[in-house]
N, C-alpha and C positions, 0 to 999 in steps of 0.2 A: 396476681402473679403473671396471668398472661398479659394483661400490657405493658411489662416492665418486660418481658420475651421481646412481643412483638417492636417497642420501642426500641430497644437492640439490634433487631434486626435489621429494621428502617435504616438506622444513624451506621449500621456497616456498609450495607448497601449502598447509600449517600457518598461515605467515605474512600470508598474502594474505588469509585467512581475512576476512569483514567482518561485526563484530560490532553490532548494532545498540544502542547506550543507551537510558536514560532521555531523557537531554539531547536525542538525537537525534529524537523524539517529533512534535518543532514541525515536524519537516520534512511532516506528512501533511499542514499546513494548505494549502489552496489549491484548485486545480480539478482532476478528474481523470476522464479520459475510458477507459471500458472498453474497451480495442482485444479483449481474446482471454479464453475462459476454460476453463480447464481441470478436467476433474473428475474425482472419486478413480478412475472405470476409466479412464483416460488420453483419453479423449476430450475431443475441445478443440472452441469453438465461437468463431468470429470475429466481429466485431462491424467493419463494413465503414463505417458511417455511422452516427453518431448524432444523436438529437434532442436529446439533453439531455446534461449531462456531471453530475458532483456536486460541490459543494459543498464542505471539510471545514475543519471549524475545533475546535482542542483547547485544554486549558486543564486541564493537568496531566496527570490521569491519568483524563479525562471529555472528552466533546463531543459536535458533533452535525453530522448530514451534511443537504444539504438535494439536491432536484434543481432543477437551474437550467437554462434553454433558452438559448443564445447567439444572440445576434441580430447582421447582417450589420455594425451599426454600433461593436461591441465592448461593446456593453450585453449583460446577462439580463434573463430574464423570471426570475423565480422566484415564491414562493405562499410564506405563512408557515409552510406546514410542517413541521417540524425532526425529525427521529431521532436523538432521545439514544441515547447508546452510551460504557459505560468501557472501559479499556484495561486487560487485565490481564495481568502477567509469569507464566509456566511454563513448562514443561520448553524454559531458554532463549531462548525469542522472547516478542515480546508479541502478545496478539490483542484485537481490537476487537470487544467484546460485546454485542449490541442484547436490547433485550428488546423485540418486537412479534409 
């Protein structure tokens, strides 16, 4: 009986699995606020309140992220500033590449 358990579990775990597309891409576009960040010695660093949030807007496999300050009225403030950045696929995921 336990390896008809354990082989259940396997083939959920397998299945559950969530694979990011192409397609799926368009979902970065919108606003996005930094709550926490983690770094490669496992230390993490909270971000409790912010001033600003970003920006992101894509357009294939290229975009550009801006900072924007939200104001009490549901306006931003923002600056013309823009940070191009493409999207490149390897080893399975995609990453967002800047060059500054």
């Amino acid at each position: 009986m336990r390896p008809i358990i354990t082989l259940i579990f396997l083939f959920l775990m397998v299945s559950c699995r969530q694979e990011i597309k192409r397609e799926d891409l368009g979902y970065l576009d919108g606003y996005w606020e930094i709550e926490e960040v983690v770094f490669p010695s496992g230390d993490s660093k909270k971000y409790d309140l912010n001033t600003t949030v970003d920006y992101i807007e894509t357009s294939g496999m290229s975009g550009y992220r801006k900072k924007v300050q939200p104001l009490p009225d549901g306006s931003f403030i923002t600056s013309d500033d823009a940070e191009e950045f493409t999207i490149s696929s390897r080893d399975g995921g995609f990453y967002m590449e800047y060059k500054n």
